[in-house]
Steps between C-alpha positions, in 0.01 A plus 500: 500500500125373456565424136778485208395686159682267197525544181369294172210305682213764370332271193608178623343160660635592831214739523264195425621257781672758728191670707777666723657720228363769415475842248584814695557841318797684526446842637705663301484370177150375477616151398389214591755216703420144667601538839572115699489435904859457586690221575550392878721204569413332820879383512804593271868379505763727339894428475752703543834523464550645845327578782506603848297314841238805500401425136685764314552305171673636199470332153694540168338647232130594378265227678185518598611372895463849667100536309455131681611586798277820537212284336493192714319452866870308617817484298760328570852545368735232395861652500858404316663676814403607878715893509508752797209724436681776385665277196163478380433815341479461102794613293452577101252243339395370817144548652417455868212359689454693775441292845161619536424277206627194664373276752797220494830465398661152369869483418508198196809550285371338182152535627380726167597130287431379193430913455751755519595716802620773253891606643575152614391259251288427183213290401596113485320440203565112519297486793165694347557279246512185746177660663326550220539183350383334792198677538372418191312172630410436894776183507804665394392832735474258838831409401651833460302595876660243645882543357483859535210630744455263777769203463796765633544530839582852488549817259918410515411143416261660173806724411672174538252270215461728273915541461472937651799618662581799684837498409400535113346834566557818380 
């Protein structure tokens, strides 16, 4: 779609500073709506709680993975579990990508950490805390890079620091 019509922008500053949105009447009502280009990710990376080596990928509960995946130029797909294609199919309060969405497929138990991968495990709110802490002054964020980011060898050994076990899992 060319364009996304949105609500509660018509009167504002956006107007002012936002040459690309625009006032388009509604055809049938006559009213008047600020339409904006849409949004087109050169890359995104969704997680999912399973997924299969085509790309099928099925999440838990009302995300916004599936409108990233149709959005983006790539996507790729970080999953809890790699499942036979036909285990992928969503059950009740699931939602699933479809593999035409995907481009690559990376199994990373863990991978959706310090945020949740809804089914498996919750938010470790210590750690946002940690992070955002640290990135309150350019010292104390190197530091947090280079314990969390770039100082372990590998995801297992990040799992590892920051004290995240698969065994503790729902």
């Amino acid at each position: 779609m060319p364009f996304i019509p949105v609500i509660g922008f018509l009167g504002t500053d956006y107007m002012k500073i936002r040459d690309d949105f625009k006032v388009v009447k509604d055809p049938y009502s006559g009213e008047d709506y600020v339409v904006v280009p849409p949004i087109i990710p050169d890359v995104a990376v969704i997680h999912g709680l399973k997924g299969d080596r085509f790309g099928g990928v099925t999440v838990l509960g009302a995300r916004n993975d599936r409108l990233l995946a149709t959005a983006a130029r790539k996507t790729i797909a970080v999953i809890e579990d790699l499942v036979e294609p036909g285990e992928v199919l969503p059950g009740l309060q699931e939602v699933y990508v479809a593999p035409v969405h995907v481009d690559a497929v990376v199994v990373a138990p863990g991978g959706a950490h310090p945020t949740e991968c809804p089914g498996r495990y919750e938010i470790d709110a210590g750690h946002i805390m940690t992070y955002l802490t640290a990135a309150k002054d350019e010292a104390s964020f190197q530091n947090y890079l280079e314990t969390y980011i770039t100082g372990p060898a590998d995801h297992e050994a990040y799992l590892e620091k920051v004290g995240f076990r698969p065994s503790e899992w729902k």
